[in-house]
N, CA, C and O atoms as a DFTB+ gen file, in Angstrom:
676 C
 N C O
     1  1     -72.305       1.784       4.711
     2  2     -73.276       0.774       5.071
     3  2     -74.584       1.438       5.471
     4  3     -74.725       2.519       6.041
     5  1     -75.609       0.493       5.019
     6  2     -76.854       0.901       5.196
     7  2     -77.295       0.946       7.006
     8  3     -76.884      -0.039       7.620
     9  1     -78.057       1.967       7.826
    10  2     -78.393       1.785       9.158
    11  2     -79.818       0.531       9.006
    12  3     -79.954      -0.292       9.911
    13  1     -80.310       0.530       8.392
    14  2     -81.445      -0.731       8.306
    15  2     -81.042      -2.153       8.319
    16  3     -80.178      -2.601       7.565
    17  1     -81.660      -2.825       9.159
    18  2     -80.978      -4.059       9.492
    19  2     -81.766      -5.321       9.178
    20  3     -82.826      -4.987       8.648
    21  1     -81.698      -6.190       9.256
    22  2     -82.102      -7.484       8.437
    23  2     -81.423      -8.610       9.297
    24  3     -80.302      -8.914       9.704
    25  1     -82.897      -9.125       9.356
    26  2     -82.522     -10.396      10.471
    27  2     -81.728     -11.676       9.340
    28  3     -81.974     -12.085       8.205
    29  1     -80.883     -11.920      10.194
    30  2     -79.594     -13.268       9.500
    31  2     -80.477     -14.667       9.938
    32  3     -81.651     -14.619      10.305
    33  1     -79.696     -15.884       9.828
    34  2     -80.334     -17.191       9.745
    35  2     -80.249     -17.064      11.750
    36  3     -80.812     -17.903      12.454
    37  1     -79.723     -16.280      12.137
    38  2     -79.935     -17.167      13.559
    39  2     -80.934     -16.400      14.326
    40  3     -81.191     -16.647      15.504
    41  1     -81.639     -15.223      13.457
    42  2     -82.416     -14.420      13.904
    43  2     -82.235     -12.715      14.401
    44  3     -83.012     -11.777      14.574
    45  1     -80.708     -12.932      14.515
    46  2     -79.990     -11.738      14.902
    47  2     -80.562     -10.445      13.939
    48  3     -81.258     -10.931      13.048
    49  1     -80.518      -9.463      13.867
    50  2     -80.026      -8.291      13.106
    51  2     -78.651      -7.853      12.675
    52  3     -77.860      -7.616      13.587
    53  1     -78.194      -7.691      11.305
    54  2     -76.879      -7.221      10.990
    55  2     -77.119      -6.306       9.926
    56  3     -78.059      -6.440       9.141
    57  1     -76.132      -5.201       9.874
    58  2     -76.785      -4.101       9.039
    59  2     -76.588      -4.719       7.279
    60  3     -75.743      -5.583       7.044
    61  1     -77.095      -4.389       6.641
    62  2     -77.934      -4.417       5.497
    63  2     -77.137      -3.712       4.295
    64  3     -77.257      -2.493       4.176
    65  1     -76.229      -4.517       3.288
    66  2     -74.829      -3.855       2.748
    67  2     -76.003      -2.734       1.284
    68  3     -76.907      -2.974       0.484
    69  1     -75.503      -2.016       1.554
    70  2     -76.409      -0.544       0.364
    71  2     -76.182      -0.822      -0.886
    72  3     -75.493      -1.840      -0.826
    73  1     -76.335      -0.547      -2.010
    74  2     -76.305      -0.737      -3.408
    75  2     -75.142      -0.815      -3.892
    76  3     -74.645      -1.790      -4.456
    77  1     -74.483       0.612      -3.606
    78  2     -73.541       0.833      -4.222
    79  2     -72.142      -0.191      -3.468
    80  3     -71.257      -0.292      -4.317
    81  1     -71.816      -0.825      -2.338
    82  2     -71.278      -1.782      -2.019
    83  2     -71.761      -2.972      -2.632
    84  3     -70.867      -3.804      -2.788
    85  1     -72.988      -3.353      -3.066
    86  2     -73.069      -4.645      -3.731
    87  2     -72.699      -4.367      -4.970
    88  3     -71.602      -4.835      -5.275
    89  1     -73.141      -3.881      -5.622
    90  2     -72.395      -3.297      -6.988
    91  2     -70.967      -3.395      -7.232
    92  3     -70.522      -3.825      -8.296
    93  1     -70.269      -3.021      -6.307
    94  2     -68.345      -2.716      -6.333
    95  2     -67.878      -4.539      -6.389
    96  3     -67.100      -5.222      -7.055
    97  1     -69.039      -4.817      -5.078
    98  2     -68.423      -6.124      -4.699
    99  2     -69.133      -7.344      -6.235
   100  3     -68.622      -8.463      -6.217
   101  1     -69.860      -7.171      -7.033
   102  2     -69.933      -7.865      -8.156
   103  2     -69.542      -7.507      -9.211
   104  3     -69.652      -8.158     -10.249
   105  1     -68.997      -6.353      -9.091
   106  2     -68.061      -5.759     -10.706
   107  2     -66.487      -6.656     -10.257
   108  3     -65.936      -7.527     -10.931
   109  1     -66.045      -6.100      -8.921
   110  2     -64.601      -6.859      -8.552
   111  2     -64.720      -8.181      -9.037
   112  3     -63.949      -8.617      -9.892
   113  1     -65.744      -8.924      -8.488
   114  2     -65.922     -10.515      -8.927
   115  2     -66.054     -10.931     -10.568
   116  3     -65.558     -12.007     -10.902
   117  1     -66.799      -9.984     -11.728
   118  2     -66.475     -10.311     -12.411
   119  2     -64.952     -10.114     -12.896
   120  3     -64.290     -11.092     -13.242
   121  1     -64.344      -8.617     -12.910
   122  2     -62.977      -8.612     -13.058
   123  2     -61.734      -9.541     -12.349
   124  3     -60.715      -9.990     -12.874
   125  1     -62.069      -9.614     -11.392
   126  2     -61.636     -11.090     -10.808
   127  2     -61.403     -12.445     -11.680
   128  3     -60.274     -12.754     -12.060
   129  1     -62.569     -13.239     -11.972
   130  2     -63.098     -14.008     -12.685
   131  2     -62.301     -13.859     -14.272
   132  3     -61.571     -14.710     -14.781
   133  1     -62.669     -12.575     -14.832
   134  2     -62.186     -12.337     -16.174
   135  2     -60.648     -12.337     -16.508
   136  3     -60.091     -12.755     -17.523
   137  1     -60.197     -11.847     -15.558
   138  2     -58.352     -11.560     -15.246
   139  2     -58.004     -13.340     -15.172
   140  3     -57.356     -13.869     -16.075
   141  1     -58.568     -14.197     -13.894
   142  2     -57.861     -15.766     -14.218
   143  2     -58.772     -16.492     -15.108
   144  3     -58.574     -17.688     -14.898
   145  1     -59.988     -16.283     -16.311
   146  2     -59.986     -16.575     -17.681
   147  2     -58.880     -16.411     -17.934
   148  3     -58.095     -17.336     -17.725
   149  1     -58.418     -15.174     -18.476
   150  2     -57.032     -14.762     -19.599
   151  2     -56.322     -15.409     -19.431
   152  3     -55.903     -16.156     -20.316
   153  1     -55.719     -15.401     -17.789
   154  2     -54.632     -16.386     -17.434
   155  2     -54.348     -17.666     -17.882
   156  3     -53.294     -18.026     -18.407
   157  1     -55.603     -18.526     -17.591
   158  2     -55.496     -19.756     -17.454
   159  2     -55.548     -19.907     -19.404
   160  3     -54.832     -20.718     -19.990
   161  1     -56.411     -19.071     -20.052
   162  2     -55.907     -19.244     -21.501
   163  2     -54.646     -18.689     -22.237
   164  3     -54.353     -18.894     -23.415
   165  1     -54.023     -18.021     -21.413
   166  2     -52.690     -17.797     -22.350
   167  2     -51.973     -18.633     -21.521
   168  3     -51.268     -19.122     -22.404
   169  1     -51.505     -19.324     -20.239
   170  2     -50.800     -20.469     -19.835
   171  2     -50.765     -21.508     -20.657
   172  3     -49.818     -22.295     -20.685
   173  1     -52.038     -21.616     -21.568
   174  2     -52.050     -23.128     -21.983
   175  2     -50.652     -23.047     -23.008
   176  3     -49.597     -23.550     -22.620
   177  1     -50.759     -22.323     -24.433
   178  2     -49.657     -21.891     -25.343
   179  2     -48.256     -21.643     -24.606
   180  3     -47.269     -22.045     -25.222
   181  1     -48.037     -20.998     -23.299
   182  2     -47.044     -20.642     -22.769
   183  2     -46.379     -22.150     -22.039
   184  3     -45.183     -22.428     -22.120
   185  1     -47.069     -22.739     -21.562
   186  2     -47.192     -24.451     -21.189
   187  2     -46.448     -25.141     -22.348
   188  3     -45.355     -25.706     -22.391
   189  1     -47.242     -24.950     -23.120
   190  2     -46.857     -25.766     -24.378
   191  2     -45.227     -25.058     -25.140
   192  3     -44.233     -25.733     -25.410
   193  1     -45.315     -24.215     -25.254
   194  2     -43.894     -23.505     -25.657
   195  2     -42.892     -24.269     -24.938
   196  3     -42.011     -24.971     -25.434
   197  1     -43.127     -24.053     -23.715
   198  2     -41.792     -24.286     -22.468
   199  2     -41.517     -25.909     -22.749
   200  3     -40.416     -26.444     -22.620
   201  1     -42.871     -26.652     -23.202
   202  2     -42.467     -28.452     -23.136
   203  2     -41.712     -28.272     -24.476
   204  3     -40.582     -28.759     -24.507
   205  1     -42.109     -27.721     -25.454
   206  2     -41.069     -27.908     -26.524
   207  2     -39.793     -27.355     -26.213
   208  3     -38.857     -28.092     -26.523
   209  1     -39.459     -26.159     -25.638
   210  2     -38.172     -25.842     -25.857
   211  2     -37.431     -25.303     -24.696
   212  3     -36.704     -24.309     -24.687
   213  1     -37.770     -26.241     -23.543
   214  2     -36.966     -26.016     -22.297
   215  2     -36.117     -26.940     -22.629
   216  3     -36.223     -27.381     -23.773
   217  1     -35.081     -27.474     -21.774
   218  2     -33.770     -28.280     -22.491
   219  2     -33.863     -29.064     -21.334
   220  3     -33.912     -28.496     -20.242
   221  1     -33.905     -30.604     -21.431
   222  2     -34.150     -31.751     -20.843
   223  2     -33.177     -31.412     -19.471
   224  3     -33.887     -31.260     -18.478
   225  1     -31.993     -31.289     -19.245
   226  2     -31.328     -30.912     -18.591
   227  2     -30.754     -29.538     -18.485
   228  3     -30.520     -28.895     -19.508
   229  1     -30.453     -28.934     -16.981
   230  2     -30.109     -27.732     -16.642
   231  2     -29.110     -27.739     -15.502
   232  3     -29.339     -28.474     -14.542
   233  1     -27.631     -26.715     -15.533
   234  2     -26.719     -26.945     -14.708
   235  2     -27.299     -26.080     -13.470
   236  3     -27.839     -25.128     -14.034
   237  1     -27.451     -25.932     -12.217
   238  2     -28.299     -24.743     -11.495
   239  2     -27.191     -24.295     -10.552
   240  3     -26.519     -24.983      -9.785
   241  1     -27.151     -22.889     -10.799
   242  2     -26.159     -22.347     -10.204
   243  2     -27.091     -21.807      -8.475
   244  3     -28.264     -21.433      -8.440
   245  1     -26.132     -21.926      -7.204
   246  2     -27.450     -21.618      -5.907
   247  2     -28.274     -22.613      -5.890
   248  3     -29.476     -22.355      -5.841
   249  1     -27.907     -23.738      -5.920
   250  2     -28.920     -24.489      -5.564
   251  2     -29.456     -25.346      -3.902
   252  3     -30.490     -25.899      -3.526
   253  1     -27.947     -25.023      -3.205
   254  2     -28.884     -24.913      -2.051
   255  2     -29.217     -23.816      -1.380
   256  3     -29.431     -23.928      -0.173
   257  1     -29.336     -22.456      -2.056
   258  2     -30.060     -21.452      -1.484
   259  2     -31.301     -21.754      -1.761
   260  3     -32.274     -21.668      -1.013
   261  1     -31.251     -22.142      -2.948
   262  2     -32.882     -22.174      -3.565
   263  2     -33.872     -23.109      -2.473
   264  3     -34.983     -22.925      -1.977
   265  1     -32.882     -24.161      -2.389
   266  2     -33.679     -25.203      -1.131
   267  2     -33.872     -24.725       0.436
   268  3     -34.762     -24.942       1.259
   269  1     -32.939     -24.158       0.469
   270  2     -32.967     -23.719       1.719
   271  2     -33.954     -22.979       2.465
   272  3     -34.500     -22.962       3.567
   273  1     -33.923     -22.106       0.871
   274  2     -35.052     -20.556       0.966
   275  2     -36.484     -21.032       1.031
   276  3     -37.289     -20.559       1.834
   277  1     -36.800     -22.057       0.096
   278  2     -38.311     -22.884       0.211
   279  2     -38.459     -23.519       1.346
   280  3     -39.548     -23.927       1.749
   281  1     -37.237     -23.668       2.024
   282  2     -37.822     -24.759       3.060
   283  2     -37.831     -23.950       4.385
   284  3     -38.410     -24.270       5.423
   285  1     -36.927     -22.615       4.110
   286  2     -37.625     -21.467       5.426
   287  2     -38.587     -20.839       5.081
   288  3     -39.057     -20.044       5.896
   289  1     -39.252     -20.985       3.670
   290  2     -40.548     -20.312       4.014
   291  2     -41.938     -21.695       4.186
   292  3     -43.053     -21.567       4.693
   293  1     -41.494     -22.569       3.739
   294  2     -42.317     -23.572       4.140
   295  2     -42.350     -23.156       5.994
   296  3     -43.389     -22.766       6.526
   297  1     -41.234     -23.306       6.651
   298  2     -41.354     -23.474       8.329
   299  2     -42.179     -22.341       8.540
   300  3     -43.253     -22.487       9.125
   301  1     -41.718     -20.958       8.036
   302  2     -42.419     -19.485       8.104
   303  2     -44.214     -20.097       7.683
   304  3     -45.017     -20.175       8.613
   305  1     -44.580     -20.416       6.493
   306  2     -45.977     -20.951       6.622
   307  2     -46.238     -21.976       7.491
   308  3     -47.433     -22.005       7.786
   309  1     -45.480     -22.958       8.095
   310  2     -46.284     -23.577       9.317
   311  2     -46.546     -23.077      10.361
   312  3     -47.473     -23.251      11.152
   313  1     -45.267     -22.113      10.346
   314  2     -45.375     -21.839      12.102
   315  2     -46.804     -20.764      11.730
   316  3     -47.697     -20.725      12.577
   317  1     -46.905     -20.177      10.831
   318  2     -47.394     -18.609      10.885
   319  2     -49.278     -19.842      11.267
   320  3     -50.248     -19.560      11.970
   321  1     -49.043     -20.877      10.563
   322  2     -50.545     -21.533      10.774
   323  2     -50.870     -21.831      12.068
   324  3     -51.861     -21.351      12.618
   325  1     -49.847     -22.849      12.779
   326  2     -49.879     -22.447      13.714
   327  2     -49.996     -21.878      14.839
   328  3     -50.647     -22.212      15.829
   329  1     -49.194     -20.812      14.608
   330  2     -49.601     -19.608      15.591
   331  2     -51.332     -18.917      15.536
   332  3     -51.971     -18.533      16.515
   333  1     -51.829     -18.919      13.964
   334  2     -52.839     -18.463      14.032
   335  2     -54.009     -19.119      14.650
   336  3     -55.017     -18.634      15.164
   337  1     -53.705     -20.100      14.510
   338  2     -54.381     -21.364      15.072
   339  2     -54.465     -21.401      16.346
   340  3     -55.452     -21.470      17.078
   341  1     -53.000     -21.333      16.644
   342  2     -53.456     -21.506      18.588
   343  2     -54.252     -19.612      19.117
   344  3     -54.691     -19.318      20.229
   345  1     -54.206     -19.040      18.341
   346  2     -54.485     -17.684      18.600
   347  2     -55.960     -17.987      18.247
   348  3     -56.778     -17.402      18.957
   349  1     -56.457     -18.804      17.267
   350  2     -58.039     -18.506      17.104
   351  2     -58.396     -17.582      16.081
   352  3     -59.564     -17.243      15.888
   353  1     -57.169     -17.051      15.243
   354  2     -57.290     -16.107      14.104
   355  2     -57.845     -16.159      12.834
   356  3     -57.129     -16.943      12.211
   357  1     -58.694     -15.771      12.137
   358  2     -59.357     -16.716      10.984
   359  2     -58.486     -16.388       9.743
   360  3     -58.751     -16.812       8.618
   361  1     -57.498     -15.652      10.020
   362  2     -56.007     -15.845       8.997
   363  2     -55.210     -17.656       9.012
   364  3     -54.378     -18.165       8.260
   365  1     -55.803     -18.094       9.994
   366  2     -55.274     -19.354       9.714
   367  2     -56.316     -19.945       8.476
   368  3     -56.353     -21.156       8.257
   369  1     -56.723     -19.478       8.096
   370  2     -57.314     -20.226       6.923
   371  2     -56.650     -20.076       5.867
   372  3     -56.658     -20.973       5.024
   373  1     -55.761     -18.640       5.630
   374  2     -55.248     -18.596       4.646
   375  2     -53.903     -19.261       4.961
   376  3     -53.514     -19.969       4.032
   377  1     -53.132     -19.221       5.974
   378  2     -52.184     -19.263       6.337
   379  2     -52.017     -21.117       5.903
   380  3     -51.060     -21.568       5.273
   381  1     -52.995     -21.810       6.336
   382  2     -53.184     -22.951       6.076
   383  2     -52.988     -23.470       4.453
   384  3     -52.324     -24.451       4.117
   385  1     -53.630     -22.689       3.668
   386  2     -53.847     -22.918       2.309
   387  2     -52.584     -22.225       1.546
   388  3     -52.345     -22.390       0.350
   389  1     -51.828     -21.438       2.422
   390  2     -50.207     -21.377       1.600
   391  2     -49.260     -22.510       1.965
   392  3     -48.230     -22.690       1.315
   393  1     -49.579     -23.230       2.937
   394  2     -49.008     -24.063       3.693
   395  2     -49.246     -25.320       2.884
   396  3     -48.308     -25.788       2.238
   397  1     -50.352     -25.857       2.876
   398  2     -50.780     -26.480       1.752
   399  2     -50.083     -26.680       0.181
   400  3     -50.014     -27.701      -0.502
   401  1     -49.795     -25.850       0.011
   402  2     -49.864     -25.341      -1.575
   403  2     -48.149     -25.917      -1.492
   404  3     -47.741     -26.921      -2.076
   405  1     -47.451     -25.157      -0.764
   406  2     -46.266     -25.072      -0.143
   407  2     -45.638     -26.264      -0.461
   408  3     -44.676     -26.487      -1.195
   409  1     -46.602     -27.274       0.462
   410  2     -46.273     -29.008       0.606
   411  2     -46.411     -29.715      -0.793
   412  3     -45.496     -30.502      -1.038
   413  1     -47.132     -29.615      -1.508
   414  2     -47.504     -29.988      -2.542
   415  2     -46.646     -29.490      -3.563
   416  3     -46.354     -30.322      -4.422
   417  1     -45.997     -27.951      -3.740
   418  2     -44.748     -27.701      -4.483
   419  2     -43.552     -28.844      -4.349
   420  3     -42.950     -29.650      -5.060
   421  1     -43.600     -28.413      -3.052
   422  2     -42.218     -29.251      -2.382
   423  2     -42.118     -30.700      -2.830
   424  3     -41.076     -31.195      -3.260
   425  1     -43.667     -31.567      -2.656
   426  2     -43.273     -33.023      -3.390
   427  2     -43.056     -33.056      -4.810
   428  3     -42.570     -34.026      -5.392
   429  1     -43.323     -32.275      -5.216
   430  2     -43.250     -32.300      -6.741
   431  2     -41.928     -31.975      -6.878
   432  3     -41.062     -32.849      -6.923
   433  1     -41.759     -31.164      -6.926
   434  2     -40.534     -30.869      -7.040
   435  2     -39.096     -31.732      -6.288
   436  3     -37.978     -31.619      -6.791
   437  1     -39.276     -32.326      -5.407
   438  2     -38.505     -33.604      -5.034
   439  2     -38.878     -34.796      -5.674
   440  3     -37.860     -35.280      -6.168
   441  1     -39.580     -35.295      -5.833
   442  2     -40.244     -36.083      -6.870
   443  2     -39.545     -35.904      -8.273
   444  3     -38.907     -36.808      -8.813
   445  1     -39.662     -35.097      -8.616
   446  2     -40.092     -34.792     -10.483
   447  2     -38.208     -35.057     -10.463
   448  3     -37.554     -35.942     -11.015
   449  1     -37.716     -33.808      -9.529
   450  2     -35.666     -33.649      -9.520
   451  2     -35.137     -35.061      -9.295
   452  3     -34.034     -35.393      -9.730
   453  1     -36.051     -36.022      -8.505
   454  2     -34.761     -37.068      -8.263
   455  2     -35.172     -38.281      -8.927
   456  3     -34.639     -39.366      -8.694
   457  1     -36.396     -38.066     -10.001
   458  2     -36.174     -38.939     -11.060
   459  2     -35.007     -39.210     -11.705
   460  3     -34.221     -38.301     -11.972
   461  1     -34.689     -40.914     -12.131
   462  2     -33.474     -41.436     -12.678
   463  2     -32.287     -40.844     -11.345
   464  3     -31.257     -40.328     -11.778
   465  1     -32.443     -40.925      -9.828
   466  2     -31.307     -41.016      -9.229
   467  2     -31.955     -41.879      -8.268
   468  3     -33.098     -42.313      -8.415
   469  1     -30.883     -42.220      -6.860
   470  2     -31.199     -43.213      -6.022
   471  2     -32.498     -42.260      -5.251
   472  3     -33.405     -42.777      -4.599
   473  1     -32.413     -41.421      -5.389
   474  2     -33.013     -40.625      -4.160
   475  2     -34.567     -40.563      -4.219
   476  3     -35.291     -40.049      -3.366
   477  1     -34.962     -41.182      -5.384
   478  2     -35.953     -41.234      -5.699
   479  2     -37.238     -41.688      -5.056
   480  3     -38.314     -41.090      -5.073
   481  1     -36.811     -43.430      -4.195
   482  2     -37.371     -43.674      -3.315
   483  2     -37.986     -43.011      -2.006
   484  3     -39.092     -43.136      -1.479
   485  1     -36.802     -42.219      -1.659
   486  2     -37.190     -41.508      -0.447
   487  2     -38.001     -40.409      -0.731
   488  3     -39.063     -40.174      -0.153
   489  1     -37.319     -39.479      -1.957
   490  2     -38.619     -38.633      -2.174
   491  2     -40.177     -39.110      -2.260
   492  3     -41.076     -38.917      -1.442
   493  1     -40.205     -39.656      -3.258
   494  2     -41.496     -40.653      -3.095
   495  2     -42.104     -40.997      -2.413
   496  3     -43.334     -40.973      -2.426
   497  1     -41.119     -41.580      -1.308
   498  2     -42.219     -41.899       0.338
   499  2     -42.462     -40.625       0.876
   500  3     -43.606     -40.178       0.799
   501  1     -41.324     -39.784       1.558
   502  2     -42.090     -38.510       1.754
   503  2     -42.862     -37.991       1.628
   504  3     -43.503     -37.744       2.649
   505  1     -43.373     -37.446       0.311
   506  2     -44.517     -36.970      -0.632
   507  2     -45.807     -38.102      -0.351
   508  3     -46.833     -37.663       0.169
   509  1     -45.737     -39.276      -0.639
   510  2     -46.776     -39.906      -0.311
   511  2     -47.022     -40.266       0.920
   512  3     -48.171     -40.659       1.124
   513  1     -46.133     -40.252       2.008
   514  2     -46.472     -40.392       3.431
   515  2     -46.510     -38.850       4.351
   516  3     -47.140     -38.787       5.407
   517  1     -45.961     -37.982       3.945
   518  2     -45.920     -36.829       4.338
   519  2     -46.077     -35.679       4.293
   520  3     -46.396     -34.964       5.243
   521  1     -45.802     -35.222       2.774
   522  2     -46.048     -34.269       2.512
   523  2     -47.548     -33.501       2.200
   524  3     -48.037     -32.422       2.535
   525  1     -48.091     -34.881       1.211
   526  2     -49.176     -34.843       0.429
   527  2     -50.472     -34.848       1.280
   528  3     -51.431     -34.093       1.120
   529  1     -50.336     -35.869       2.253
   530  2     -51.069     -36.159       3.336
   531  2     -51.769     -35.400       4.490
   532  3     -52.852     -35.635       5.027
   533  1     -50.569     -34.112       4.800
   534  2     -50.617     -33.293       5.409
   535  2     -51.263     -31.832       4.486
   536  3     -52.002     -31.014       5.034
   537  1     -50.994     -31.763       3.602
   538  2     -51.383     -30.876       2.410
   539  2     -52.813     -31.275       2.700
   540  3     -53.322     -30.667       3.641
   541  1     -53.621     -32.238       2.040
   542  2     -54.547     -32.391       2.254
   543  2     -55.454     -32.005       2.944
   544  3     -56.434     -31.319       2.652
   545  1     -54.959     -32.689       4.400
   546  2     -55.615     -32.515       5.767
   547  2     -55.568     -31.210       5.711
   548  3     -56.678     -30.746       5.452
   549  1     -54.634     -30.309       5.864
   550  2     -55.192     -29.000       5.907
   551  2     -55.973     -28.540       5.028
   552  3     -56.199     -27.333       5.118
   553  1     -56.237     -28.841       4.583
   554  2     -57.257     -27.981       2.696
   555  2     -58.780     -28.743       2.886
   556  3     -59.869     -28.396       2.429
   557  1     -58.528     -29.575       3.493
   558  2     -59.964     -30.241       4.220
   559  2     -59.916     -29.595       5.505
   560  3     -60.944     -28.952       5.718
   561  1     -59.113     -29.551       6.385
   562  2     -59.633     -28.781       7.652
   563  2     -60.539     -27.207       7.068
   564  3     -61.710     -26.876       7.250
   565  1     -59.311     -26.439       6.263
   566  2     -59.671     -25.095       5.411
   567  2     -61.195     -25.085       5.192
   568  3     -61.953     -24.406       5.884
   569  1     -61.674     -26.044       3.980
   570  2     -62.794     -26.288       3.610
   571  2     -64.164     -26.227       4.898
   572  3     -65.250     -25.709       4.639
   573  1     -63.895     -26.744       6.023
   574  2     -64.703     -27.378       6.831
   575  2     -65.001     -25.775       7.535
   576  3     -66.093     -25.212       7.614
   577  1     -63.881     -25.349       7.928
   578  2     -64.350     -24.042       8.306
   579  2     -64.606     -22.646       7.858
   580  3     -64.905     -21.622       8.473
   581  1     -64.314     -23.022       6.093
   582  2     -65.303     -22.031       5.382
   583  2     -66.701     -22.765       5.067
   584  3     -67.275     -22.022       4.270
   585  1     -67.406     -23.743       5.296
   586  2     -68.456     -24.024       5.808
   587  2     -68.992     -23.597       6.352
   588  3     -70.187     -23.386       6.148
   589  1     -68.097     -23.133       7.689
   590  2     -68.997     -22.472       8.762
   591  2     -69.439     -21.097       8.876
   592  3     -70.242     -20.521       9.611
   593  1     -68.604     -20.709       7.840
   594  2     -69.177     -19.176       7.885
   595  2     -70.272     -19.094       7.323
   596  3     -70.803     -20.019       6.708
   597  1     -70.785     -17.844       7.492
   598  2     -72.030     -17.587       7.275
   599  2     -71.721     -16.332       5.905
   600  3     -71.085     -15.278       5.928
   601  1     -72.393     -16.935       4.934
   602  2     -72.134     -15.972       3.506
   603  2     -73.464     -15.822       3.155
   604  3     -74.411     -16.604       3.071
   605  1     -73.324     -14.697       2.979
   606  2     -75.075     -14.139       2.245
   607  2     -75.122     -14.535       0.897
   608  3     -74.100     -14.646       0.220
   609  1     -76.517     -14.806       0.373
   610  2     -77.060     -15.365      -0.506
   611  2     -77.670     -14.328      -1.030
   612  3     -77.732     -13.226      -0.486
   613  1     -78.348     -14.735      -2.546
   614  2     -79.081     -13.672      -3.439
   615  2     -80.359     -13.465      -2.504
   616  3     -81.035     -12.437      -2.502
   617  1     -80.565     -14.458      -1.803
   618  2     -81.704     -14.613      -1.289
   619  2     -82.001     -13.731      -0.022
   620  3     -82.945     -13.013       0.310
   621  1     -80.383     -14.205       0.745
   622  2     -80.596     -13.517       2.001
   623  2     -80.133     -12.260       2.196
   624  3     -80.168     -11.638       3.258
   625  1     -79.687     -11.883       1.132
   626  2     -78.993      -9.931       1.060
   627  2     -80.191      -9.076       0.419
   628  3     -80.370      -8.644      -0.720
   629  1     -80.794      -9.017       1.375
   630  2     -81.789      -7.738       0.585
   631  2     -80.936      -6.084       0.718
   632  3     -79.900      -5.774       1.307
   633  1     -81.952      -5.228      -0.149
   634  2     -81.157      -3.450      -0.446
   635  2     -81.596      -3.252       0.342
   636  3     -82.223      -3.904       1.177
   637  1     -81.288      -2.102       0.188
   638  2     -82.021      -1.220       1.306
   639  2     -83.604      -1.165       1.340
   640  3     -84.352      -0.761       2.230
   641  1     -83.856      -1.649       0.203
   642  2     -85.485      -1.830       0.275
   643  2     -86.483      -2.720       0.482
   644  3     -87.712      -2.791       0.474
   645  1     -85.194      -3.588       0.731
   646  2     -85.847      -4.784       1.441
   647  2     -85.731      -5.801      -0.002
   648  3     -85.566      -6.998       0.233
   649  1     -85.772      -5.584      -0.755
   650  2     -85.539      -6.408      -2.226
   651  2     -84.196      -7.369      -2.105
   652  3     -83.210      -6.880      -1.552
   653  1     -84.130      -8.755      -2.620
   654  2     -83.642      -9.150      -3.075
   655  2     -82.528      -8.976      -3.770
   656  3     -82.830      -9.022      -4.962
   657  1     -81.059      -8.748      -3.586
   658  2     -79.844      -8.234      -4.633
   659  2     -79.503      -9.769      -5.539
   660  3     -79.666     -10.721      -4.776
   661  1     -79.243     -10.038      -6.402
   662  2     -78.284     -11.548      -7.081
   663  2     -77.093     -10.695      -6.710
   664  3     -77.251      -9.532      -7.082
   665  1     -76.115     -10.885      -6.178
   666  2     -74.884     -11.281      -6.143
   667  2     -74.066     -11.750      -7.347
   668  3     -72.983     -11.206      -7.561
   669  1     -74.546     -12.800      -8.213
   670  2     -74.122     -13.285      -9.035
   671  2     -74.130     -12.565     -10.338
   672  3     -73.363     -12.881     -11.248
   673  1     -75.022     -11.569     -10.432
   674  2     -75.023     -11.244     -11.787
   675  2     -73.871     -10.482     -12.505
   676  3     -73.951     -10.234     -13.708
């Protein structure tokens, strides 16, 4: 890091990230970026394969480990939010958004399995009274307090020379 400092929006001074750190940090972002392109274009064919030739029905051998295991790491992501939360840790942001993600597996997947049985109803309410609801709320809480951070702009990251960096390029 650069020792030259650069006043932020609240007037403060914070030191001033050097070239070669902005550089690393916009090559990562495009490779970043380029890696979930590929992804999201070879999923589509791999998507499509699996609807043709997965087999409508499947016997599942472990199947209440399988439940069991999602639903101790679901508790493991609440509590861990939780905890970060009452601690003030800004890992609860992530902690939140596995938690999230978590809930939203979980209705689906109760949902989608107890199509054509009785159980269907209850999954259903769950997911729409509980699961989904709560998913949400956290991914909007998430949102609200990456708001609050403070992220430098093309504008507001000058070099070391006081110039202007894009970030974006």
């Amino acid at each position: 890091m650069s020792d030259i400092q650069a006043p932020n929006r609240t007037g403060d001074t914070a030191p001033t990230p050097d070239r070669d750190l902005l550089e690393r940090v916009r090559r990562h972002r495009r490779h970043t970026l380029e890696l979930l392109t590929v992804c999201a274009v070879v999923l589509v064919p791999w998507t499509a394969l699996l609807a043709a030739t997965l087999p409508s029905g499947y016997q599942v051998h472990h199947w209440r480990a399988t439940w069991v295991g999602f639903d101790v790491l679901l508790v493991v992501a609440m509590a861990s939010t939780a905890i970060c939360g009452w601690l003030r840790h800004r890992a609860v942001i992530v902690a939140a958004l596995a938690t999230a993600v978590l809930l939203i597996c979980d209705a689906w997947f109760d949902v989608s399995l107890a199509f054509g049985t009785s159980e269907i109803w209850l999954s259903a309410a769950l997911a729409v009274f509980a699961e989904l609801p709560l998913a949400f709320y956290l991914i909007h809480r998430v949102t609200g307090m990456i708001s609050f951070a403070q992220w430098p702009s093309a504008k507001t990251v000058p070099d070391s020379d006081g110039q202007p960096l894009d970030l974006d390029a």
